[in-house]
N, C-alpha and C positions, 0 to 999 in steps of 0.2 A: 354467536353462531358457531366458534368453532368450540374446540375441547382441548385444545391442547398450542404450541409455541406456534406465531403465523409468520413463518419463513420465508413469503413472497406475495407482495402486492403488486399489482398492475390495472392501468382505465384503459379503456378501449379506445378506436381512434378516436370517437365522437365526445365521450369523458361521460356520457352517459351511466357508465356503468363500470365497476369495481372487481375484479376477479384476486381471491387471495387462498393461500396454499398452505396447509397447517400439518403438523405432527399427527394430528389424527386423521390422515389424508385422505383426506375431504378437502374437494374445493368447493368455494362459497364466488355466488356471483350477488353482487349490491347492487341495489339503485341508487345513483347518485343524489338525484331528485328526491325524492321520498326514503331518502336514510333507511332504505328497510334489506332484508335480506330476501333475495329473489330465490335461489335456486342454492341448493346443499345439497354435492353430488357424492356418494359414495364410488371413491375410484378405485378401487379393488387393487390400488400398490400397497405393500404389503410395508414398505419403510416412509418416513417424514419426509413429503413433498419438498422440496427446497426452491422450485420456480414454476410459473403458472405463466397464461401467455392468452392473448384473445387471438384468433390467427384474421390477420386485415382481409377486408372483402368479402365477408363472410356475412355480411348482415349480424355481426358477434352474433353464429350459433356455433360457429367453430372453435373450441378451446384446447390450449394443450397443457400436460402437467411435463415434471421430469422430477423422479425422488432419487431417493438411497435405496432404493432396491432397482438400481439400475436400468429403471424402465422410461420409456415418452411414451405418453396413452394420448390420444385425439378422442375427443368427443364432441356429437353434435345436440346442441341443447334441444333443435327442432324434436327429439326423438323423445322428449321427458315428457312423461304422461301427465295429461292436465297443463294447466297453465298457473304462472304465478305459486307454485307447488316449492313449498321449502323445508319439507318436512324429510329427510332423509330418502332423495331420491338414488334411485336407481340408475343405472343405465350402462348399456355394457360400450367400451373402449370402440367406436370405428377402424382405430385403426391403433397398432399395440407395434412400438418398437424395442427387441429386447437385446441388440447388438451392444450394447456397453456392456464391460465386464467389473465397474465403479458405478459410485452413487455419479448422479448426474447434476449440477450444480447450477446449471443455468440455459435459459431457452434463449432465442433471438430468432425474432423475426424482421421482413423488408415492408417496409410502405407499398402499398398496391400490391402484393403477392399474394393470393390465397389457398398456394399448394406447395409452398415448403416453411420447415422449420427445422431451425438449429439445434443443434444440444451438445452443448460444452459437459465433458467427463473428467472425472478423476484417472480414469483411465489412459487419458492425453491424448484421446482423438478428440474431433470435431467432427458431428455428425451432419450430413444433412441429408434431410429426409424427406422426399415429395411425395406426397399423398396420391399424384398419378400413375405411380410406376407401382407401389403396395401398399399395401395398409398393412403388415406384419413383417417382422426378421427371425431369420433364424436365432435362436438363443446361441452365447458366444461360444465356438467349440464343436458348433454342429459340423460335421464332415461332410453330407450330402450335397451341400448348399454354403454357397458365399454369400456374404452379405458386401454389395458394395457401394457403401455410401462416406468413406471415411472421405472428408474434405480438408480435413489437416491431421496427419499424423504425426504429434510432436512426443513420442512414445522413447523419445532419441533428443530431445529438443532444449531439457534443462541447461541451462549454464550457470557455473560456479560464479562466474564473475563476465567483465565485456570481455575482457582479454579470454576468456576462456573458451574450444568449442565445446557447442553443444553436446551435451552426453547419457542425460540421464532422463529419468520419466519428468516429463512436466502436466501434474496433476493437474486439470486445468478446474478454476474458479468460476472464471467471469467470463462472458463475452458478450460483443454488441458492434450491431451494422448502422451502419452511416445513414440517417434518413435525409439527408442531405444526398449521398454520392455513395448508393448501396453496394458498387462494387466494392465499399472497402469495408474492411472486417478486422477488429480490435478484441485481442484474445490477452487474459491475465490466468498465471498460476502459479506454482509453487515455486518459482526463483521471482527476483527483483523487478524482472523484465515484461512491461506490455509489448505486443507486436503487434504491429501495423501488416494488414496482409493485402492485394489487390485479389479479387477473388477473379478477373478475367486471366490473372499469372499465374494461377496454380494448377497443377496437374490435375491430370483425370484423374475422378472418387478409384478409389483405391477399397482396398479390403484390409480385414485384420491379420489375416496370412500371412503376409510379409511386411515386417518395420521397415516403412520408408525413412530417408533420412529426410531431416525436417527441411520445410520448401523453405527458399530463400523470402526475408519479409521486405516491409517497403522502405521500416523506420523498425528499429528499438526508442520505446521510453523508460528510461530511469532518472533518479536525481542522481548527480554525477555521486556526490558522496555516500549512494547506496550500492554502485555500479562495482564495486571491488572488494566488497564486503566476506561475500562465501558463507552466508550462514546460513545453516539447514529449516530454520524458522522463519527468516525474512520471503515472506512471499502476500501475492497482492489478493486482496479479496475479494476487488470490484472494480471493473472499469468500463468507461461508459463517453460515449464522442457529446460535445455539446451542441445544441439546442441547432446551431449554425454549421456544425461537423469540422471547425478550423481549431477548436482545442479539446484534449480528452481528458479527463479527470481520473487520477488513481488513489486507490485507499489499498493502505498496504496495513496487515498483522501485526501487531508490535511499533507501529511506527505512527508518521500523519497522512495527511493528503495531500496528493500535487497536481499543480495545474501545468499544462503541456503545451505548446503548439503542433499541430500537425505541419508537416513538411509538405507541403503541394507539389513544388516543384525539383525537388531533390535538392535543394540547399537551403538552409537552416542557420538562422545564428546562435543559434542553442544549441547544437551540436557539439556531441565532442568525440573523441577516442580514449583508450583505456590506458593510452599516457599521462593524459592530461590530467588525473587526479595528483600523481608526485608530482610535475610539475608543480601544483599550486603551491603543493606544501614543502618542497625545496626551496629554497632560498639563490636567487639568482638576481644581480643587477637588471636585468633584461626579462620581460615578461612577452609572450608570445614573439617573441624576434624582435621586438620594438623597445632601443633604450625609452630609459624613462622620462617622461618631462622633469624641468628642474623648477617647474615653479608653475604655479595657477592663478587664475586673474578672474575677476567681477564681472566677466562678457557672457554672455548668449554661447552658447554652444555655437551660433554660425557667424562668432563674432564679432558682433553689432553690441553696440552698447544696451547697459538698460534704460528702457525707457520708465518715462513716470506712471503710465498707465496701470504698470504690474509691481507701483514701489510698494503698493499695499499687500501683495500677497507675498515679494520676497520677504520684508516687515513680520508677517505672520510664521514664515519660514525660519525667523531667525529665533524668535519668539519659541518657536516648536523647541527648534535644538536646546536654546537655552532650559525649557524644562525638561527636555531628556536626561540633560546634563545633571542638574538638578535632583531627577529621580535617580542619578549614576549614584552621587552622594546619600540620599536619603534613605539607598535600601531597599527601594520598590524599583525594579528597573522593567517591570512589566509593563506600565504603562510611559515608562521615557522608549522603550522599542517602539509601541505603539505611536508616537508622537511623531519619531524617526520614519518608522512605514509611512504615517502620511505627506513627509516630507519629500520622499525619495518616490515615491507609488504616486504621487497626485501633484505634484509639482517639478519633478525631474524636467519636465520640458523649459524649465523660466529657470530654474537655479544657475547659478553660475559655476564651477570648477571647483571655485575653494569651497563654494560652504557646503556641493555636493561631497568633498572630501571631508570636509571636517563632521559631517550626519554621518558617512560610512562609519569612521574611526567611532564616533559617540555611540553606535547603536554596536561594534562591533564590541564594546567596551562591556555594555549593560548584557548582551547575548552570552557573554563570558561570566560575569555577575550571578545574570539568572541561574543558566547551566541548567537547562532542561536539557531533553531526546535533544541530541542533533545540533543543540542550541550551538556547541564551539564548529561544530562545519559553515553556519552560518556566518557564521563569526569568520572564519576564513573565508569566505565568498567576500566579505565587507570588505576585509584586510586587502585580498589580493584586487579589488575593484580601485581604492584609494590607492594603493601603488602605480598604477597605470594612469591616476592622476597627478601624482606628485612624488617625485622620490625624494626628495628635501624634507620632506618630514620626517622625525621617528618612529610618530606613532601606530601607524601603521605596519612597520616593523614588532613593535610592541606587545603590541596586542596580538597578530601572531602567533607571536611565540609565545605567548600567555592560552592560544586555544592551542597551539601544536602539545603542550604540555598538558594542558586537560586531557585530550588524545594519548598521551603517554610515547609522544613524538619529542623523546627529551634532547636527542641528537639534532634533529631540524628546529627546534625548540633553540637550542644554544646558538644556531649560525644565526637564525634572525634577529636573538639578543645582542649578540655579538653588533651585528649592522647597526642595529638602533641604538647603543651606544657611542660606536664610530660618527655617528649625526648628532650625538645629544650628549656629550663625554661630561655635562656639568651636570644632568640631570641626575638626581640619586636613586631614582626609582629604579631608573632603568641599569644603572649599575649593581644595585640591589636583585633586579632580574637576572643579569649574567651569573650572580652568584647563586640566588637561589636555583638555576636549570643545573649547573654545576654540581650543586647538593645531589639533586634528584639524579643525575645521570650515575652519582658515587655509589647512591644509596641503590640504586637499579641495578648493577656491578654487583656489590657487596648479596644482593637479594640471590641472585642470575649463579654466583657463585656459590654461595650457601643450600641453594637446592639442588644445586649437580652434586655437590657432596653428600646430601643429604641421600637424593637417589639413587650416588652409589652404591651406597650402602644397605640398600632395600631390595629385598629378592624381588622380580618381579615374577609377573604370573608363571615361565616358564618354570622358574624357580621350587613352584609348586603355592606359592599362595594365592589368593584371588584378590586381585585390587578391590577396593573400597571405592566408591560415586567420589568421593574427594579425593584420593589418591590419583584418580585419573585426571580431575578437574584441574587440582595443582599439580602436578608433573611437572618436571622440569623442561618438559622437549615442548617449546613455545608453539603455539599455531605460528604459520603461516602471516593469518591476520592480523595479530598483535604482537605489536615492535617489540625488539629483542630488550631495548634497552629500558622498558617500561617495568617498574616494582609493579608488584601484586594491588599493591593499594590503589595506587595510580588506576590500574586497569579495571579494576572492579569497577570503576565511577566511568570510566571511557567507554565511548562506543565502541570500540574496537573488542570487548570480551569475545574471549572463545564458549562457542557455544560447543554442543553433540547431539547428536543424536541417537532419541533413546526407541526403542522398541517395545510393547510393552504387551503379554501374551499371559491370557486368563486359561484356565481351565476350559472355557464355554465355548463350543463347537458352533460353525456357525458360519455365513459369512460377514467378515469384516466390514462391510458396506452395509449392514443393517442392523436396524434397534429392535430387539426382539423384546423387548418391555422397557416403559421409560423408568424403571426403578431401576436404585444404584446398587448394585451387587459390593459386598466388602469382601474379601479376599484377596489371596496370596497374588504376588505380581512378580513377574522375571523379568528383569531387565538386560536389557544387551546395547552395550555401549557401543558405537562407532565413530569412530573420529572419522572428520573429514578425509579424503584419499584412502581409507582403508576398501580395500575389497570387497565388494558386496554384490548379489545378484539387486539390478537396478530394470529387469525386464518387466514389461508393463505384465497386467493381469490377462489381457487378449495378446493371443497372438501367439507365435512363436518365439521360446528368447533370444534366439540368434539377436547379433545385433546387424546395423545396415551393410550391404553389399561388401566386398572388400575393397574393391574403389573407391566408396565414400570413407572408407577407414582409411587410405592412401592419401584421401585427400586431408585428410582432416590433420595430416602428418603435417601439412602446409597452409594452416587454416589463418587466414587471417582476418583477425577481428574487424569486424566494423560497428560505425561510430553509434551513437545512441542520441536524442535528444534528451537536453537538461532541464531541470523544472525552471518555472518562471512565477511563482508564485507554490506558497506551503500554507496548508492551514491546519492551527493546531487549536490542542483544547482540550477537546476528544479521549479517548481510548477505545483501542481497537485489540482485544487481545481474546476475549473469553468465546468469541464464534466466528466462524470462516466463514459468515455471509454480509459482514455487514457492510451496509451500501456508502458513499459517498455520492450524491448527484446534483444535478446540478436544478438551480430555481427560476423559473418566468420564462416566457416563452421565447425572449431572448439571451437566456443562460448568463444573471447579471449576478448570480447570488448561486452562495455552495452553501451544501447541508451533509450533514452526516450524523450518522446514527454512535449510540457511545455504550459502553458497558458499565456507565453508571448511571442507567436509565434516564437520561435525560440526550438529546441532541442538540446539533448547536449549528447555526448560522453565521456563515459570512460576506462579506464584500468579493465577489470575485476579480476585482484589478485591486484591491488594496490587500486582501487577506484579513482584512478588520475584523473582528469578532461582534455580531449583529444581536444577536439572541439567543440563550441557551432557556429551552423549555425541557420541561420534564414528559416525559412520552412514554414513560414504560417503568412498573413497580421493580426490573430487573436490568435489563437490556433492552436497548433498540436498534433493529439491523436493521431494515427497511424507510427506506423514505421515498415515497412517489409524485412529483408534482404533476397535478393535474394537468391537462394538456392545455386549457387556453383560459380559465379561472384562476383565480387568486386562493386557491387551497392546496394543499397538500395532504397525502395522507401516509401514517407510521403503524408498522407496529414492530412486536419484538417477541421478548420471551413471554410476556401476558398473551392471553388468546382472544384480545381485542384488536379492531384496529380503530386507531382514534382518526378523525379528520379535521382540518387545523386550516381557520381562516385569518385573514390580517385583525376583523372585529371582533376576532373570542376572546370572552375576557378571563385570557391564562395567566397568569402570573408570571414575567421573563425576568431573566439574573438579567441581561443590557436589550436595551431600549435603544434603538437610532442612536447608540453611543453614549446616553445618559444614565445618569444611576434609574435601576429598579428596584422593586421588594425586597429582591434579594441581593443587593447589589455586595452585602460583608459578605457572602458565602461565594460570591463568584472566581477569587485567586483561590480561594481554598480549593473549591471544587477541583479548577483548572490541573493547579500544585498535587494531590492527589491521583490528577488521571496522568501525572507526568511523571509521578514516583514507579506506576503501576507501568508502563511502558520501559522505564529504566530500573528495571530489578535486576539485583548484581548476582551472585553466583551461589550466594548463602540462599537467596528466594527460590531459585533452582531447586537447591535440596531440599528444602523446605516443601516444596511445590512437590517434586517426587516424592519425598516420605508421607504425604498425606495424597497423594493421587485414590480417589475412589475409582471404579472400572465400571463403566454399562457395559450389556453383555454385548458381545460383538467381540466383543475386543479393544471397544471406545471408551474415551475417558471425561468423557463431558462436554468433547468440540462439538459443534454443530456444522 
């Protein structure tokens, strides 16, 4: 039905019926029942649809689109001539909103409302738009007439980091209402951070005239070890409340997926502040103010002994570790992690202290081993989790400092070596450790030294020459983000790389928010490097650039952060890198199961309390961003960069890499797959240049994101 990529699917409340949004914008409405294509509407946006929306209560005649030509169109299907008609219908917009000054990324609607809809912009408003008050807006810029519907201006709302305030555009991505509790509102975009909004605390709709400063939210979600990061690429693509509205899922660019609690009542065990990342990874006898225990014992968490009843499952528990362990040695430590999750994820209530400590250390062993994305943060969650259970051991110290060193944390790396010798002064490994972090920190010195020499002696641009994309990338003046004491080598492989930000400006007039043909133009490209803190105009595309009031700039003199909640489960696998839509959501109508779409045309399933990896199906000859579970059926449906969309029951017989945890078909290709999408997420600084010397440009001025 369609002709081109389908960038959004959605079923209507009843599950009746299919509505999806494609690059040749044209929305397509399907029967569920009868698989067939009902209606093919010509919607006269001029850019690649990116979200479609049935509007509730409407007897689905009411649909709304939002593309890259900045536009939300409403249309009513009662108005398509004929019936059962799918042959390139007609029909002109009821109602036409053109106040974004960016492509528009995502719609949201409420349960029972049949007179407003959202529209989350690149622009960094939030719109909302009640079909009572108009059916049209001013186009952005008009002077006769305001338009005011802006219901979050976050044009001022970006943040570097949690410690940091707000400052700069936050392009927004995602957003989604609570069908649970629709006063609350879940907004994702171009920094780390989802925000939590109460829509009865926010000010009156506002206009584009004046940048408001961003309204106060209810919760930030990030995973603590993305919360301080500062990179101009980490940002989320999709996020979405579950099924019951108490947890919300994010899918971040570049990264995985996290599972959340919402905070109901303003307190939070997941919570943290923007201290508490060095905290972890400092070395301190005393972890949250609480010396350490000296020792752990065989009891119940409340106590009590164990009984016989659950001697078969701690039996099973032991059994897990021992093959974790097992896989520590043999080199496959993907599946002894996996062993470990189910020890810690499905039995943490029965374990005892020691052998919870001794799974942390074991999985935090193999997470260092593996060394995927993120794998050594983990790895410190595990570490600093088993301290808090026992400080008499070493190896938790250990290990540590075996991820602080992955990290190129070679300073904090040596104190915890340090410790864990003081405990184990016979063990050789670990004496072997103090000396190998010793090396690293000489050889970090000797590096740290040789390029300040190096770049004294180098004219820089004043000087009259023009840096080189490497010149700037090795420079000797470190980010911020990455530790002083980390060698080059160290860092390439660490989460901690500096990235930049590039600009990148064709000949082709135009606006930048639209695909004016989907062919790849080859030509010249200028680049404009900017490191993080440099000066730049950061003013949205609407509005004036002033930035907010001078009070809110006084205040912000005195800004003090607040906390964020921390994830409570991750699931990886995936890749999320080559399109800015792609979905993570959540499966069944009690949100028991997460799915995500990948850029190696396959998606993948898991366990939502374990993070277990369920099923990976293949869904798409290219990519898959979209994944929608039906509302109260056992199906789902995908699409991607194909201009199908496929619908997927538990009975079809697909072919899965895992099965309910057993081998399938594909069962040799599934670490490959896995190991591949996790090379593609941690590419070092050479794929960078790599990546920009071969960058093609669609005209716009885009380079192949979607």
């Amino acid at each position: 039905g369609h002709l081109g990529c389908v960038n959004a699917v959605a079923w209507n409340s009843k599950g009746t019926m299919l509505i999806s949004g494609s690059d040749d914008t044209r929305i397509n409405i399907w029967s569920y029942s009868g698989r067939k294509l009902l209606h093919s509407i010509d919607t006269g946006h001029t850019a690649n649809i990116f979200c479609t929306k049935f509007i509730p209560e409407t007897s689905d005649e009411l649909v709304a689109s939002g593309a890259g030509d900045a536009e939300v169109r409403l249309f009513n299907l009662s108005r398509l001539s004929g019936s059962g008609s799918s042959d390139n219908s007609i029909i002109a917009p009821s109602a036409l909103y053109q106040c974004h000054a960016r492509r528009v990324k995502k719609l949201a609607v409420e349960n029972g409302n049949p007179n407003v809809v959202w529209s989350a912009s690149e622009d960094g408003t939030l719109r909302q738009h009640d079909f009572r008050e108009g059916t049209s807006c001013p186009p952005a810029g008009s002077s006769h007439q305001e338009c005011r519907n802006i219901l979050l201006d976050l044009r001022s709302g970006s943040k570097r980091s949690l410690g940091d305030p707000p400052k700069q555009v936050l392009s927004l991505k995602s957003c989604d209402i609570s069908s649970t509790r629709p006063h609350l509102l879940l907004v994702g975009g171009s920094d780390a951070f989802a925000r939590l909004y109460d829509r009865r605390m926010l000010p009156p709709l506002s206009s584009c005239r004046k940048r408001m400063s961003p309204p106060p939210c209810v919760n930030y979600f990030c995973p603590m070890h993305l919360s301080d990061r500062g990179h101009p690429s980490l940002h989320l693509t999709h996020v979405t409340f579950s099924p019951d509205g108490h947890e919300v899922l994010l899918s971040y660019s570049g990264e995985h997926a996290y599972l959340m609690n919402v905070n109901h009542a303003g307190m939070n065990e997941m919570q943290y502040t923007s201290g508490d990342v060095s905290k972890m990874m400092t070395y301190s006898p005393i972890v949250n103010g609480i010396e350490l225990q000296s020792c752990v014992s065989n009891v119940f968490p409340n106590g009590f002994p164990i009984k016989k009843n659950i001697a078969a499952k701690l039996d099973k528990c032991r059994k897990l570790i021992k093959y974790a362990k097992k896989s520590l040695d043999n080199g496959i430590p993907y599946y002894g992690i996996e062993a470990c999750n189910e020890v810690l994820n499905g039995y943490s209530h029965i374990i005892g202290s020691a052998l919870k400590h001794e799974c942390l250390c074991t999985r935090a062993a193999l997470l260092i081993k593996r060394d995927w994305k993120n794998d050594a943060h983990m790895a410190i969650r595990d570490c600093y989790a088993a301290r808090k259970i026992d400080n008499s051991s070493y190896k938790a110290l250990f290990y540590m400092s075996e991820a602080l060193s992955q990290l190129g944390r070679h300073e904090d790396a040596l104190d915890f070596a340090v410790a864990s010798h003081s405990l184990a002064p016979l063990k050789s490994e670990v004496a072997e450790r103090v000396e190998n972090v010793k090396k690293d920190i000489a050889l970090a010195e000797a590096e740290k030294n040789s390029k300040a020499n190096d770049g004294a002696s180098r004219s820089d641009i004043r000087g009259g020459r023009i840096l080189s994309l490497s010149d700037i990338l090795y420079r000797p003046e470190a980010n911020g983000d990455v530790p002083q004491d980390g060698s080059r080598s160290d860092r390439d492989d660490s989460d901690y790389d500096e990235e930049l930000e590039l600009d990148f400006e064709t000949s082709i007039s135009g606006d930048e928010a639209q695909d004016l043909d989907s062919n790849i133009l080859h030509g010249s490209l200028n680049v404009r490097i900017h490191r993080r803190g440099d000066s730049r105009d950061n003013a949205g595309a609407s509005g004036p650039s002033d930035s907010p009031s001078s009070s809110s700039q006084s205040s912000r003199t005195c800004y003090l952060p607040e906390p964020a909640v921390d994830m409570k489960q991750r699931f990886i696998g995936h890749c999320n890198i080559g399109t800015d839509i792609k979905q993570a959501n959540f499966l069944g109508q009690r949100g028991e199961y997460v799915a995500s779409g990948s850029d190696d045309g396959r998606w993948f399933i898991w366990e939502k309390r374990t993070g277990r990896l369920i099923k990976i199906l293949n869904g798409d000859g290219s990519v898959v961003n979209c994944i929608q579970c039906h509302p109260f059926d056992f199906v789902v449906a995908t699409s991607g960069i194909d201009s199908t969309i496929k619908i997927w029951t538990p009975s079809a017989p697909v072919p899965s890499s895992v099965a309910d945890g057993s081998a399938g078909p594909e069962t040799c290709d599934v670490l490959a797959a896995i190991e591949s999408n996790q090379q593609k997420l941690s590419r070092s600084r050479n794929s960078i240049l790599l990546h920009v010397s071969s960058l093609t440009v669609r005209p716009g001025g885009q380079e192949g994101w979607i």
